[in-house]
C-alpha positions in Angstrom: -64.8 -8.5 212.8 -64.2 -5.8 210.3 -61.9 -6.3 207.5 -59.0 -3.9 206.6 -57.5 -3.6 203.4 -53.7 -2.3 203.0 -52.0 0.0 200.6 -50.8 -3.5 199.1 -54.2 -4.8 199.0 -53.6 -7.7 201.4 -56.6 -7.3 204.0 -56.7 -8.6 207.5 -59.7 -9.1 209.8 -59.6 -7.3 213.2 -61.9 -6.6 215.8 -64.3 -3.8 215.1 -63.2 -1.0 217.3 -60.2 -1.3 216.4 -57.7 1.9 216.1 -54.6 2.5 213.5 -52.1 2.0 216.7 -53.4 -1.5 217.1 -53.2 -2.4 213.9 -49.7 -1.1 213.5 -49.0 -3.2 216.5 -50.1 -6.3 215.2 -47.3 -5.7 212.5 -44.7 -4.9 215.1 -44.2 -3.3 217.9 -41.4 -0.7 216.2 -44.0 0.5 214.1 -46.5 1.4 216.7 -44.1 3.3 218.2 -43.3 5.2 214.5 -46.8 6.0 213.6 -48.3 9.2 214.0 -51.6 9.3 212.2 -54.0 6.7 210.2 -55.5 7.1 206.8 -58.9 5.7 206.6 -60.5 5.5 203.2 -57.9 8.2 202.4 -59.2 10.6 205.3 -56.4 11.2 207.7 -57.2 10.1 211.8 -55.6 9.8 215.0 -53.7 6.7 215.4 -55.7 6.2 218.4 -59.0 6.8 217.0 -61.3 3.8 216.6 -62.2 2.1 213.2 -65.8 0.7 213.1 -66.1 -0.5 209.5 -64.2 -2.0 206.9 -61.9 0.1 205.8 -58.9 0.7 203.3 -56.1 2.0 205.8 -52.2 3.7 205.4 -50.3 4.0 208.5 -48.0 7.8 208.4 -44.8 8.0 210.3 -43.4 11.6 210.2 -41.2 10.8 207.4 -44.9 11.2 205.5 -46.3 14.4 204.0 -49.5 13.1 205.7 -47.7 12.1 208.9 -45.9 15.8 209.4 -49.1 17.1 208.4 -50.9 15.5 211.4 -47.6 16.1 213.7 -47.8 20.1 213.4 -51.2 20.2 213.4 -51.3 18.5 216.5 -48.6 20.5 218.0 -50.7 23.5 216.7 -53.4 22.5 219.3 -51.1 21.4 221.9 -49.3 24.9 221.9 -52.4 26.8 221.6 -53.7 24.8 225.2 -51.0 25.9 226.7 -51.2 29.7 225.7 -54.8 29.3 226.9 -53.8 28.0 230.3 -50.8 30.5 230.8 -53.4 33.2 228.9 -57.1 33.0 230.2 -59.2 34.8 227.5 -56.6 34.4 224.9 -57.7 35.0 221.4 -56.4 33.5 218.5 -56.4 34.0 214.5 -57.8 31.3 211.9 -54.2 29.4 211.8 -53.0 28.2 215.4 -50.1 26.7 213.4 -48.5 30.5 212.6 -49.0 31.6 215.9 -47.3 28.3 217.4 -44.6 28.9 215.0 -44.5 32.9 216.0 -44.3 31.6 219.7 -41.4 29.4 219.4 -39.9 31.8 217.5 -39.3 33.7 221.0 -38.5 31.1 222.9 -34.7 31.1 223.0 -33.2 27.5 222.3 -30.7 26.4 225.1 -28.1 23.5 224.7 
């Protein structure tokens, strides 16, 4: 069991292995579905990433600077997969997120 310490300072026990979506989960289920990333010990994860150690945790729905953060930077990879897979040999620049951004830029929005 590894113990995990919230931003309230109440700590809970949990399996060891366990990620920031279970943990959320354990609070409710509406949650789980909000969260998009995990601060452990004030380093942002995937929510689905596992925790090993004890561990001082925040969960980040998008409404979070941390949360959009880890959104669009996601996104960022996502969208530059998918240039990849339409693009063999594709090269990008140091930021995938301006180039994601460019991208969708051209794309014309339909309703």
């Amino acid at each position: 069991m590894i113990k995990i310490t919230f931003p309230d300072d109440s700590v809970r026990e949990f399996e060891e292995g366990v990620n920031g979506l279970g943990i959320a989960k354990s609070i409710s289920n509406s949650l789980a579905r909000d969260i998009v990333a995990v601060s452990v010990n004030s380093e942002i994860w995937d929510a689905t990433r596992p925790i090993h150690d004890d561990a001082a945790v925040v969960l980040h729905k998008f409404d979070t600077p941390e949360g959009k953060h880890a959104f669009w930077h996601s996104s960022a990879h996502l969208m530059a997969e998918a240039l990849e897979a339409l693009y063999p040999g594709i090269k990008f620049g140091i930021v995938r997120l301006l180039i994601m951004v460019s991208i969708m830029m051209l794309i014309p929005v339909t309703g």
